[in-house]
C-alpha positions, 0 to 999 in steps of 0.5 A, spaced: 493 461 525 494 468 530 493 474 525 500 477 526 500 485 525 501 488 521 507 492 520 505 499 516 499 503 518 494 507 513 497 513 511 504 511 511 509 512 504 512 505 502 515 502 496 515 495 492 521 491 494 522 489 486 518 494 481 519 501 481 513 503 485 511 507 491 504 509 494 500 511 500 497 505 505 488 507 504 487 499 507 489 493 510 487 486 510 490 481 515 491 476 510 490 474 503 483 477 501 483 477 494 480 473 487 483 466 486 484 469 479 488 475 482 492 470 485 494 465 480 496 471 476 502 472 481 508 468 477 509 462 482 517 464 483 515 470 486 508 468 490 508 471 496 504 467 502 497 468 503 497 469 511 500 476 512 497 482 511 496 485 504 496 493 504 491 496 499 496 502 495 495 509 491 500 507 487 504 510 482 510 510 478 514 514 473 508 513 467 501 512 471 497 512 478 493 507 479 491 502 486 496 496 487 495 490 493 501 488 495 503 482 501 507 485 507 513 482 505 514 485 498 513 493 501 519 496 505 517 504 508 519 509 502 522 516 506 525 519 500 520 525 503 518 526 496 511 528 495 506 523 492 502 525 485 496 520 486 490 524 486 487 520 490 492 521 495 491 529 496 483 528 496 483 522 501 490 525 505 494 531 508 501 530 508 504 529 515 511 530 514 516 525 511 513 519 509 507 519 512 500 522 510 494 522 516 487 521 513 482 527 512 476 526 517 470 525 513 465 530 511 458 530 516 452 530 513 
């Protein structure tokens, strides 16, 4: 099996292709690496595959923030340009105009 690559990058804005939510890449898994548990939990009809990349998301919708894992094939790039209310997005990001934020570089200590 070749690891494919993955089609968004860490700091872009996407959005879910089926809930109504949006969020800000911090990570990517080349495949599946999540709990069998978090898996079977995905209704078989709509379970995506396990070999394609998952994004870890600063996710969010209209009633709350929170971390999402969602497959490639589920996410589609949001450019709406609105900004992300996350609150880990304006401590871990700076905004790079629309539809992109670049990670702050780390503190030295």
């Amino acid at each position: 099996m070749r690891e494919r690559q993955a089609k968004f990058q860490i700091g872009q804005v996407v959005r879910h292709r089926i809930f109504p939510f949006r969020g800000v890449i911090f990570d990517v898994d080349p495949e599946f690496a999540n709990s069998e548990e978090w898996w079977n939990s995905i209704p078989a009809e709509v379970r995506p595959s396990k070999d394609q990349p998952f994004y870890h998301l600063y996710a969010e919708n209209d009633e709350s923030a929170y971390v999402a894992y969602v497959s490639e094939q589920n996410l589609e790039p949001d450019e709406s340009g609105d900004p992300m209310k996350h609150p880990a997005v304006a401590e871990k990001f700076s905004p790079e105009g629309k539809g992109r934020y670049r990670p702050k570089a780390l503190p030295v200590h």
